[in-house]
N, C-alpha and C positions, 0 to 999 in steps of 0.2 A: 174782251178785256184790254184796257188800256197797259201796254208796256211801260215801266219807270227805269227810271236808271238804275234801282237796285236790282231789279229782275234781270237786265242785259247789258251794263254799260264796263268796257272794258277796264278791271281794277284800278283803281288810283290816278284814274281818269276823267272826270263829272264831266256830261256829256254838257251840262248848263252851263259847263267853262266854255262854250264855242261860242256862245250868244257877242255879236261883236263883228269886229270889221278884221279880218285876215289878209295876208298876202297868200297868192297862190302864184306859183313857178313850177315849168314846165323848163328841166335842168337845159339848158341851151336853146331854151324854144320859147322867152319870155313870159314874163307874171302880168299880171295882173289883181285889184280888190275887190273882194269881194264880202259882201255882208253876209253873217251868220245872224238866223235867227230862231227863237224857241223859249218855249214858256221852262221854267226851273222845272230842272228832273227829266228832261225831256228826252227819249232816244231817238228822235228825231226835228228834221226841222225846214226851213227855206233859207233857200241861197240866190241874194241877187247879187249877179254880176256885173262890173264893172263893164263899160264896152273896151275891145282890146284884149281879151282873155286869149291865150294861146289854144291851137287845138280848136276841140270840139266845147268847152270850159263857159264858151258866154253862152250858152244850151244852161248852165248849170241852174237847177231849180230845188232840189230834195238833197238832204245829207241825213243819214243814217246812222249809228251803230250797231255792227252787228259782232256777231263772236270773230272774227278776222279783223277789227279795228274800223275804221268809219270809211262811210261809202258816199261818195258823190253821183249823184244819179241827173240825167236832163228832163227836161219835159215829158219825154217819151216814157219814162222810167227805167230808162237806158243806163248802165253802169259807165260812168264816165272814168273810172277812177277807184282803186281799193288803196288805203291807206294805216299806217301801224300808228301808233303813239310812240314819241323817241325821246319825249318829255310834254309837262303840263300845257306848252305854248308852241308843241310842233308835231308834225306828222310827216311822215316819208310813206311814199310808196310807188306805185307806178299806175298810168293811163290805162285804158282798155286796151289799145294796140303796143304796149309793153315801154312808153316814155319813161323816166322818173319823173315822179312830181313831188315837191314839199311845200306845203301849208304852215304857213308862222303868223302869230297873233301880232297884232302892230300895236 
């Protein structure tokens, strides 16, 4: 069964609002762009990264929602990243080895 965003995307949040180019920062460890991408309603999708990404970040390939807020994942399917919604056009949360990270729409 294919997942929609009414079955899992976290409330008052349309997971088809990420489709688009984002900054991501790594809080004292530089940002980097990167492209979100996904068909409308999506709870999932691909992420190319900019080269330059702080971290493990230019790995970044999959983003997710899940019941914890959006997840960035690498090639390996590795969690890069858990992230909250703190509004329509941002996310805060931390790295797998516990950095802050926040994601803002450009």
């Amino acid at each position: 069964m294919v997942q929609t965003a009414a079955m899992n995307a976290v409330p008052g949040f349309a997971p088809s609002s990420l489709a688009g180019k984002w900054t991501l920062e790594l809080v004292g460890g530089g940002s980097c762009v990167m492209n979100f991408t996904a068909p409308p309603d999506a709870v999932e999708g691909t992420i190319a990264p900019a080269s330059g990404c702080p971290y493990d970040f230019v790995a970044s390939r999959k983003w997710s929602f899940v019941t914890g807020g959006l997840v960035i994942r690498n090639h390996k399917a590795e969690k890069l990243a858990q992230l909250s919604p703190v509004g329509p056009d941002r996310y805060e949360g931390r790295s797998s080895d516990g950095q802050e990270v926040t994601l803002s729409c450009q």
